[in-house]
N, C-alpha and C positions, 0 to 999 in steps of 0.2 A: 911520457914522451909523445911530441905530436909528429907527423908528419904531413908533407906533400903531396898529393898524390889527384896527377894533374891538378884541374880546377876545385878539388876536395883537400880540406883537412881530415889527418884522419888521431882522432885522439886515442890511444893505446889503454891509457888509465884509466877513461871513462866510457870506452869501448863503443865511440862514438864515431861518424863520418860525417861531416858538415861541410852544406853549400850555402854562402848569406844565412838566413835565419833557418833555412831546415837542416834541423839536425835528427838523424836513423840511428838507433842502437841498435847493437852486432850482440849477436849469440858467442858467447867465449869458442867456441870449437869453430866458428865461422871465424872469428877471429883469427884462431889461429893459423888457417890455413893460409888466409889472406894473406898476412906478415911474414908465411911459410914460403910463397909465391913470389910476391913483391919482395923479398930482401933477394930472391936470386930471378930479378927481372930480364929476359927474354931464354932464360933457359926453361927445357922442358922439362918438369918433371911427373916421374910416373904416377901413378895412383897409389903403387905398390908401396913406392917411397912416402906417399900423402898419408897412407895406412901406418903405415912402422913408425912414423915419426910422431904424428898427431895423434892416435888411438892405439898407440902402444900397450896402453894399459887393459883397453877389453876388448874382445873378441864381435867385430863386427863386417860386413862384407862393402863394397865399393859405392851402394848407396849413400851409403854417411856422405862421399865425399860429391856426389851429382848434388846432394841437397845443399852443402855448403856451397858448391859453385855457382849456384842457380840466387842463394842468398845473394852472393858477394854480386853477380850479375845485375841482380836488382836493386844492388843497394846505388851500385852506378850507374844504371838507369840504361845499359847497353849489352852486348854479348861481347865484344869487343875488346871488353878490357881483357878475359879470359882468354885463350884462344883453347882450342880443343885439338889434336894432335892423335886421331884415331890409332891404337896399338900402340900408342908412346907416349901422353901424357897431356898434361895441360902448361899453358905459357904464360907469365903473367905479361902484359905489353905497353902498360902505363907509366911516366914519371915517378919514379918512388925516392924522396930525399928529406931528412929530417929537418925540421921547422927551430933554427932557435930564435935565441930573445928581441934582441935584432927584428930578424923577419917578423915577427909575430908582432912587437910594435909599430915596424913599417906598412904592414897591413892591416893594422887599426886605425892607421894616418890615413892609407887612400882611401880607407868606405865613409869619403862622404857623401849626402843624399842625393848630391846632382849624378855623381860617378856612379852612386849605388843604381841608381833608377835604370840605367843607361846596361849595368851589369845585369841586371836580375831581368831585364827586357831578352839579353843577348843569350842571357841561360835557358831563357823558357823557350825562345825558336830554337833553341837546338833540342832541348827535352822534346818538343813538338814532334820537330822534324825524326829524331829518332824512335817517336810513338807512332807515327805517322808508318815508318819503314817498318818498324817490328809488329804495331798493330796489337802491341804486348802480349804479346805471346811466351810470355814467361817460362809457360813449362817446358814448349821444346826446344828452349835458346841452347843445351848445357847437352842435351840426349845425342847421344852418336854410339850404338850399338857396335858391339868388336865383331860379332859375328851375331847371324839371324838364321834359325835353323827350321827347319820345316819340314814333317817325318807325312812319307804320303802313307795312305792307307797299305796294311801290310797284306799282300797277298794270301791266300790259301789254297795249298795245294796238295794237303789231308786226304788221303784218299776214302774215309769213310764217316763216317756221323754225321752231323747237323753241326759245321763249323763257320757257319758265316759270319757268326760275330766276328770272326779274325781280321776280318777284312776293317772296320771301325775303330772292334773294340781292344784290340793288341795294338794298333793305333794310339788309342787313346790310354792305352797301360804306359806305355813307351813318352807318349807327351809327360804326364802324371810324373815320371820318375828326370825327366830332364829338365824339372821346375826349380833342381836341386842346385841348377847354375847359379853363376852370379849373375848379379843384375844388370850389368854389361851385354848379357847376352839375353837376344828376346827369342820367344818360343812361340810357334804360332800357334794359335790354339786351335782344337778338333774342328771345332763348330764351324772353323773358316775353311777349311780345306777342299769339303766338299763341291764349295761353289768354285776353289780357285782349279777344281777338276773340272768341273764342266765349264769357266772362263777357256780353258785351255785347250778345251777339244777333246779332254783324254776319258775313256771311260775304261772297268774295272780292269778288262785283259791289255792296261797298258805294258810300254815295254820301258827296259832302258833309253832308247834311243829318244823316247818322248819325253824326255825330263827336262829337257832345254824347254821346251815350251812351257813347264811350269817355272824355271830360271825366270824367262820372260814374263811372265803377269804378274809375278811374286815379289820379286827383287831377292830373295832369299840370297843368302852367298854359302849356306850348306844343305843337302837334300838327303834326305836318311829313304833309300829305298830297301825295301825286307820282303822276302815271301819264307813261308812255316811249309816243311816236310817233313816227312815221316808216319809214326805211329804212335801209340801210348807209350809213356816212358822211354822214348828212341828219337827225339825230335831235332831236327835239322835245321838253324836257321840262317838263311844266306844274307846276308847281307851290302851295301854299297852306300859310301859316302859320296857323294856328288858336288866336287866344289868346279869353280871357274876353270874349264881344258883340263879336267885330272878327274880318274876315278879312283877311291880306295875301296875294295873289295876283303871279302872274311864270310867264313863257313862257321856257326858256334854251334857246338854238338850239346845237348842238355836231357835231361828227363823230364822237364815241364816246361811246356811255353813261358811262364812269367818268368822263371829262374832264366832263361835261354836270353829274356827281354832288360831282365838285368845284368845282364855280361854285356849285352849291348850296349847301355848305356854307360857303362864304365868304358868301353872301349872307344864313344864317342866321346867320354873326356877326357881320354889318353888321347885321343887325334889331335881334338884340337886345344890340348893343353892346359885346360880349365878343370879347378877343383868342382866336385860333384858330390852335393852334402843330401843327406836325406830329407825326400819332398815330402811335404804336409798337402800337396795339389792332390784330390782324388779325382781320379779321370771319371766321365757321365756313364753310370751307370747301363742307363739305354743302349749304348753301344753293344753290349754283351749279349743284348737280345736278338734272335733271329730274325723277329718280325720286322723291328727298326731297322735291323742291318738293310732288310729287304730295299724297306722305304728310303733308304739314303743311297742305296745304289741306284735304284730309279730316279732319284733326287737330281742324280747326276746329267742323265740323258733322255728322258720322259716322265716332265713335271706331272703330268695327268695320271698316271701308274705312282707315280709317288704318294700323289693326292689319296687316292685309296688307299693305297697302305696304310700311310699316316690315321687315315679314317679309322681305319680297323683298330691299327695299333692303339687309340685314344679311347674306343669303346673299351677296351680291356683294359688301360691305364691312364684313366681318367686325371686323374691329377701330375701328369708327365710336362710339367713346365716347358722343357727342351722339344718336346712334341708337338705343344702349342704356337711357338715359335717359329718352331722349321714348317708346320702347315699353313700357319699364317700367311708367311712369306708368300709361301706357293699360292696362295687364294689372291693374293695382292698381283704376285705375276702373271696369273692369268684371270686378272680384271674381275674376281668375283669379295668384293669390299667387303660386302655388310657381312658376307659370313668370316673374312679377316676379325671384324668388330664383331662380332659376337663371339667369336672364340676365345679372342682377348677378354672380352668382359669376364667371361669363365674363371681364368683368372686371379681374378679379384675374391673369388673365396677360396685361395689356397695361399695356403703358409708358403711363400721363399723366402729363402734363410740366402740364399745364393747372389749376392747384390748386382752383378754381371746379367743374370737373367731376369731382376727388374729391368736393369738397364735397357736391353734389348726389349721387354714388354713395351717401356714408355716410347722408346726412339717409333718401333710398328706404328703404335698408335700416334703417334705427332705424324707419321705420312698417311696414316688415314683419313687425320682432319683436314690436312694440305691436301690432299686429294677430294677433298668435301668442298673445301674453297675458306673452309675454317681457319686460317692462320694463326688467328690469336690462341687461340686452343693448341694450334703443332708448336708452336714457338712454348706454349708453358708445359710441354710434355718434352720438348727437346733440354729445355732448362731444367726438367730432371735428372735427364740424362746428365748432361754435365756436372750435376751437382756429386753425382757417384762418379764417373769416369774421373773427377779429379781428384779422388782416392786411390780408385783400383790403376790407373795407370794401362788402361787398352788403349791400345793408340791405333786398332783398328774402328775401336765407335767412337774414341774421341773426332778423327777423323772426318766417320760416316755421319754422326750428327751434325760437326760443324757443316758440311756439304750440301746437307736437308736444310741447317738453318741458312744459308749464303739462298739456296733455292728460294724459301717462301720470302727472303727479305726482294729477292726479286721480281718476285710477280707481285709486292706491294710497293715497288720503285723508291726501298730505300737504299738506294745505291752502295750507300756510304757500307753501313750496315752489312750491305753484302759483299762487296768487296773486301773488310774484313773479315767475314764469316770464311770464304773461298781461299785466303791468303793463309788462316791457320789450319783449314783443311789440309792444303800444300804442306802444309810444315808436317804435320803429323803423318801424311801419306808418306813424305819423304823421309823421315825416319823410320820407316817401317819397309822402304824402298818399294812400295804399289804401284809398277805402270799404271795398272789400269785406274786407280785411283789419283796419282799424277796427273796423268794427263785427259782425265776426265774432268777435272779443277782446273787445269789451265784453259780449256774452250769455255766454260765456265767467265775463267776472269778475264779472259777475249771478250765477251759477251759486255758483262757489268763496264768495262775500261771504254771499251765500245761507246757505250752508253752515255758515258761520263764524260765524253771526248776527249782522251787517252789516244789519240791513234798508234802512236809508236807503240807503246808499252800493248797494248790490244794484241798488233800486228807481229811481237814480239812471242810472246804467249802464243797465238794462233797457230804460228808457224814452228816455235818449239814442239807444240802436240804435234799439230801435223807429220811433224816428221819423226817424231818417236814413234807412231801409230806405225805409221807404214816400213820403219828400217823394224822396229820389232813384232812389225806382224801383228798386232794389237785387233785382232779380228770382232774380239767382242764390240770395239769403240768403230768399227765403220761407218755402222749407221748411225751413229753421232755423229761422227766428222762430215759427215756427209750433208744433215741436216746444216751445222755451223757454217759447211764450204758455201751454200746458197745464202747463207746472213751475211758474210764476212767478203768473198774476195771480191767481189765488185767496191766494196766498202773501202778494201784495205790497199786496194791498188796503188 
C-alpha cells in the first residue's frame, strides 16, 4: 500500500518515503509509529499509548519513542510534521491519504523533464530554506523534557564528627538514585550545581527563601531542597520540593543517611508521578571526601581558597580526574593558562573509563587554545567533544561547546559558521531552560546578525536578552550586556 503524504510517497511494503528520485528507508518500529500517528492525523496521542501499542511486546521506557520521532522528523526534512504537546503527547499534522492506481498513473504522466526540473528546483528552496531555519539541528527538534529536577547541595546539621561530605556527597547519593527516571525527565548533574550556586549569589547557609534565585539562572521547574539531623542511627531528614508558587514539605525519620535518601527519592516519584527504576548512575566518589567537600564550598564564594584546597587535595589524589577539571577551570578564571595546560596534559597518563569527563578534559583544552589565538586546534578539541556528547546526551556541554565553537568561528569572521554554532547552542540551552546560557547566546547572535546586516533579527535578539537580564535579575550577565549595550544601541536605533 502506498500513500500521500503531503509532497512524499510513502511505500508501506517497502518501507520506503520518496520525493522525485530520493527515496529513505524506515526502520520497521519507525514505521510503525509513523502509520500509528498519521492514520489518526491531528489528534494527540500519548506516549503511554505509543508504548502499549508499538512495544507491547518488550519492556522498554519512552526513549524508543524520542528516537522514532526524531527519525520520522528527519526523514521529512522538518520538525513540523510531528508536533510535541508537553504532558500530552505528540500530533501528527500532515496530509495522509492512500495512493491508488489511478493517481499513481496520473503521476507518472505529469513528471515530465520540463515539469520535473521546475519541481525538483521548487523542493530544494524549500529543503534550503528549512535547513537554513533549523541549521539541522536534528537532535533537539523532538527533546521537550516533562519536568527538569535539580537537588541543591544537602545541608548538615550533625552536631558531631567530620560530616562535610553531606553537604556534596548525599547530594550526589540522591542525584545517583533519581537517574532511575524516565528519560523525559532530566537530572541535573553534581558537577553543575556548584557554579549554578555561585551564578545565583547563594553560598552554603543558604535559606528557603533563596531558591527562586536558583528557579532563575536554572530554568529547573522542581528544586529538591534537604538538610540531615540527628545522631547515629536517629537521623532526621527534612525535606522540600520547590515547584512554580508551591512548596511540598516532609520530615523522613531513618537509621542511616543513605536509607533516609532512598525514602526520598521514592517520595519524589510519588510527587511527581513517575516510575522510579534502579539507577546503574554511581555518584563521584570525591564528594564523600572532606577535603573536596572543603574545595567545592570555597568553589562557590572564593575561587583563590578553592585553588588551594583543590591544590592539596591533588597532591594526595593525584589521579582525581574531576579534581583536574574543577582546578582547571579555576586557573582559567583567574587568568593563570599554562598551569590550566599543564594540569590537563596530566591527564593524558590516566585511564578514564568515564566518557563525560573526557568530554569536559577536551571542551578546557579547545578554550585554551582559543585563548592562545590557536583556533584550528580549539575547533578540533571542540569536535571531540561533539563526537561523545552525541552519545551521552548532555545537553549542558552540548550546549557549552556549541557556544565555544559560535565564539572562535567569530573571531575568524566565519559568519555563517557562527551563527550556526549560536543558533544550536540556543536550542540546547532551551531545552535544558539556562537563563544564563539563553540569553548569553542570544547577545551572542545580536552580535554575528549584526555583522551580517541582519538588523531586525540582531535588534530582535538584543532586546529579548536585554530584557530577560534585567526582569530576571540575571546579575551574573550585566557586565556582558553592558559591554553589547556600547556595540549595539547606537547601531540598533
Amino acid at each position: 500500500m502506498k500513500y500521500h503524504v503531503d509532497t512524499f510517497v510513502l511505500d508501506v511494503q517497502a518501507r520506503t518515503l520518496s520525493a522525485d528520485d530520493n527515496c529513505q528507508n524506515i526502520r520497521p518500529k519507525t514505521l510503525e509509529v509513523l502509520l500509528y500517528l498519521a492514520n489518526r492525523a491531528g489528534d494527540i496521542i500519548s506516549k503511554q499509548e505509543l508504548l502499549d501499542c508499538i512495544w507491547d511486546d518488550v519492556n522498554v521506557d519512552d526513549g524508543v519513542i524520542f528516537q522514532s520521532i526524531r527519525e520520522i522528523r528527519k526523514l521529512f526534512g522538518h520538525s513540523e510534521i510531528i508536533l510535541n504537546f508537553p504532558r500530552k503527547g505528540y500530533q501528527f499534522t500532515a496530509q495522509f491519504e492512500p495512493i491508488n492506481h489511478n493517481q499513481q498513473d496520473k503521476l507518472s504522466g505529469l513528471a515530465t523533464p520540463s515539469l520535473l526540473k521546475y519541481y525538483i528546483a521548487a523542493i530544494l528552496l524549500i529543503c534550503l530554506t528549512l535547513l537554513t531555519i533549523l541549521f539541522s539541528n536534528e537532535d533537539t527538534a523532538d527533546v521537550n523534557f516533562d519536568q527538569s529536577i535539580l537537588v541543591l547541595p544537602i545541608k548538615n546539621s550533625i552536631p558531631y564528627g567530620e560530616n562535610d561530605w553531606i553537604y556534596l556527597g548525599a547530594m550526589e547519593q540522591l542525584i545517583a538514585k533519581l537517574k532511575g527516571f524516565p528519560n523525559s525527565i532530566f537530572i541535573y548533574q553534581g558537577t553543575y550545581i556548584p557554579n549554578l550556586m555561585h551564578t545565583a549569589g547563594l553560598d552554603r547557609k543558604f535559606s528557603s527563601n533563596d531558591v527562586a534565585k536558583i528557579f532563575n539562572v536554572s530554568g529547573a521547574t522542581l528544586i529538591v531542597e534537604a538538610e540531615i539531623l540527628g545522631y547515629v542511627s536517629d537521623y532526621k531528614l527534612v525535606y522540600k520540593f520547590h515547584v512554580e508558587n508551591d512548596v511540598k514539605q516532609g520530615v523522613i525519620l531513618d537509621t542511616s543517611i543513605n536509607a533516609a535518601l532512598v525514602t526520598l527519592s521514592k517520595k519524589l516519584a510519588d510527587f511527581i508521578n513517575q516510575p522510579l527504576k534502579k539507577s546503574k548512575y554511581k555518584p563521584i566518589n570525591e564528594f564523600n571526601d572532606a577535603l573536596f567537600a572543603e574545595a567545592m564550598i570555597s568553589y562557590e564564594s572564593d575561587w583563590h581558597t578553592s585553588i588551594s584546597f583543590f591544590e592539596s587535595y591533588l597532591s594526595l589524589n593525584p589521579d582525581s580526574v574531576i579534581a583536574m577539571i574543577y582546578l582547571s577551570k579555576l586557573y582559567l578564571w583567574d587568568n593563570q593558562t599554562e598551569k590550566a595546560a599543564d594540569l590537563l596534559d596530566r591527564s593524558a597518563n590516566i585511564l578514564i573509563e568515564e566518557p563525560l569527563e573526557v568530554a569536559n578534559i577536551q571542551l578546557l583544552k579547545g578554550r585554551i587554545s582559543a585563548k592562545k589565538q590557536d583556533f584550528n586546534q580549539a575547533l578540533q578539541f571542540y569536535k571531540q567533544v561533539n563526537n561523545i556528547t552525541d552519545k551521552q546526551q548532555d545537553w549542558f556541554l552540548k550546549a557549552s561547546v556549541a557556544e565555544e565553537q559560535g565564539l572562535v568561528y567569530l573571531k575568524q569572521k566565519r559568519l555563517n559558521k557562527s551563527l550556526e554554532s549560536f543558533t544550536n547552542a540556543l536550542s540546547a540551552y532551551q531545552i535544558i531552560k539556562s537563563q544564563i546560557g539563553i540569553n548569553s547566546t542570544r547577545l551572542h547572535l545580536a552580535e554575528v546578525l549584526l555583522l551580517q546586516g541582519n538588523i531586525e533579527q540582531a535588534k530582535e535578539n538584543y532586546i529579548m536578552a536585554k530584557g530577560s537580564i534585567k526582569n530576571i535579575k540575571l546579575e551574573f550577565l550585566y557586565s556582558m550586556l553592558e559591554q553589547y549595550k556600547i556595540k549595539f544601541e547606537n547601531r540598533l536605533d
